[in-house]
One Martini backbone bead per residue (centre of mass of N, CA, C, O) as a GRO file, in nm:
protein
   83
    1UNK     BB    1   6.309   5.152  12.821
    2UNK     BB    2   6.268   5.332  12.549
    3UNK     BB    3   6.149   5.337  12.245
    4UNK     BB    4   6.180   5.443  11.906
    5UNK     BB    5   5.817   5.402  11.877
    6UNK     BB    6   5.726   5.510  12.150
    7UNK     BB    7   5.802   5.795  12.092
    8UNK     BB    8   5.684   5.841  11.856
    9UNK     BB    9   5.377   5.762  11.962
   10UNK     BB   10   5.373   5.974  12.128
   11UNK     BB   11   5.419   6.220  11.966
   12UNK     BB   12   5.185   6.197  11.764
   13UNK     BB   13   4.937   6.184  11.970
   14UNK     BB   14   5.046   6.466  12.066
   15UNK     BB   15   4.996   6.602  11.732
   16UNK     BB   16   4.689   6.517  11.745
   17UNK     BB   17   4.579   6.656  11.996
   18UNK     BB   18   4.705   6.956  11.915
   19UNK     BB   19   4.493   6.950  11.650
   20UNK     BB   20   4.227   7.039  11.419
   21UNK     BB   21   4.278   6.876  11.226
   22UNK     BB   22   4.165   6.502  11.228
   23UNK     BB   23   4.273   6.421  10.873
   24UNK     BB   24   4.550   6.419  10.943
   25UNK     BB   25   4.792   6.295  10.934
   26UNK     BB   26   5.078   6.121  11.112
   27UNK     BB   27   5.411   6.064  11.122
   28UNK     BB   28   5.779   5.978  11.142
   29UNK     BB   29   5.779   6.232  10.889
   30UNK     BB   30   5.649   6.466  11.044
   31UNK     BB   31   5.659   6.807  11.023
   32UNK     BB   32   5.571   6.998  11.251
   33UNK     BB   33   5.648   7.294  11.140
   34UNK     BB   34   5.650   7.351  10.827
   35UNK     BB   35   5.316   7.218  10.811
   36UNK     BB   36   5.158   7.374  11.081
   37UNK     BB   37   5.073   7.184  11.337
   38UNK     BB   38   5.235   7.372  11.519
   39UNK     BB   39   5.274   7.625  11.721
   40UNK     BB   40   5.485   7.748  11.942
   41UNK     BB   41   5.336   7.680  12.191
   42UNK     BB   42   5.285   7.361  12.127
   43UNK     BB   43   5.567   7.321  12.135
   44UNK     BB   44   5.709   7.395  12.370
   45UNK     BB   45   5.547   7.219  12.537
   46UNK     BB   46   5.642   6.944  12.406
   47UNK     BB   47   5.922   6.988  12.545
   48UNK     BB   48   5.827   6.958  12.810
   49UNK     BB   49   5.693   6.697  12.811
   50UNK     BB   50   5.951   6.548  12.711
   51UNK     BB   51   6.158   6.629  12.973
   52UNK     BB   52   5.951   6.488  13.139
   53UNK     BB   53   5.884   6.170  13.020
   54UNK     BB   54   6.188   6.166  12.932
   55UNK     BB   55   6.431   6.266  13.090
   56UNK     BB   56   6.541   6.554  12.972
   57UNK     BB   57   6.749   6.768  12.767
   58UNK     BB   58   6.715   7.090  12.588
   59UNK     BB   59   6.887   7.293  12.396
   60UNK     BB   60   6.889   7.573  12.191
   61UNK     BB   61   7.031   7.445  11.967
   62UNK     BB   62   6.882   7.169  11.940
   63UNK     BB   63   6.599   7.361  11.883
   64UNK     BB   64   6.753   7.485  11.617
   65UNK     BB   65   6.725   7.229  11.459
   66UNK     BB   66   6.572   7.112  11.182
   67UNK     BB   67   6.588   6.789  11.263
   68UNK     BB   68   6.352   6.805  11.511
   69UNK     BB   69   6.083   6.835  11.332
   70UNK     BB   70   6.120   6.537  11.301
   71UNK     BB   71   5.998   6.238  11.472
   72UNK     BB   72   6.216   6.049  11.417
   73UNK     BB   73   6.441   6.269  11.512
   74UNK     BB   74   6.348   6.308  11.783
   75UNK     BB   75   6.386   6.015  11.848
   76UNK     BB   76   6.661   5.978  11.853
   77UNK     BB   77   6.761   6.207  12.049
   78UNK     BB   78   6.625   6.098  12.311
   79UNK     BB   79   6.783   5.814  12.305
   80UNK     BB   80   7.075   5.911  12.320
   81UNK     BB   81   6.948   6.116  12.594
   82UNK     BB   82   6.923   5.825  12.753
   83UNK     BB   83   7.227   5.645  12.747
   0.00000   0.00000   0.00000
């Protein structure tokens, strides 16, 4: 089973994979949203791939919610939906 690091650790690797500018931080705190490091089809991929590699889904209202723009807090709803 995943932990909360490994989690964390795909996201962010995913949104350093994903941005033009490689002197971007990225960590556990960062809102892939709000900062527009990631535009709408590169989240949607995103949602697809994490659905894909940790088994879970996601609903349209989880995915409206502003708590899961931050890497931390998507790692959590993750670890939630796996238990």
């Amino acid at each position: 089973m995943s932990d909360k690091k490994e989690i964390q650790d795909f996201l962010i690797t995913y949104i350093k994979d994903h941005i033009a500018d490689e002197t971007v931080s990225v960590d556990e705190n960062t809102n892939f949203v709000t900062t527009r490091l990631l535009d709408s089809f590169s989240i949607l991929s995103m949602i697809m791939t994490l659905e894909s590699e940790f088994a879970v889904k996601f609903t349209p209202q989880e995915l409206s919610n502003a708590d899961l723009q931050v890497v931390a807090n998507m790692a959590d709803t993750i670890l939630e939906k796996k238990a």
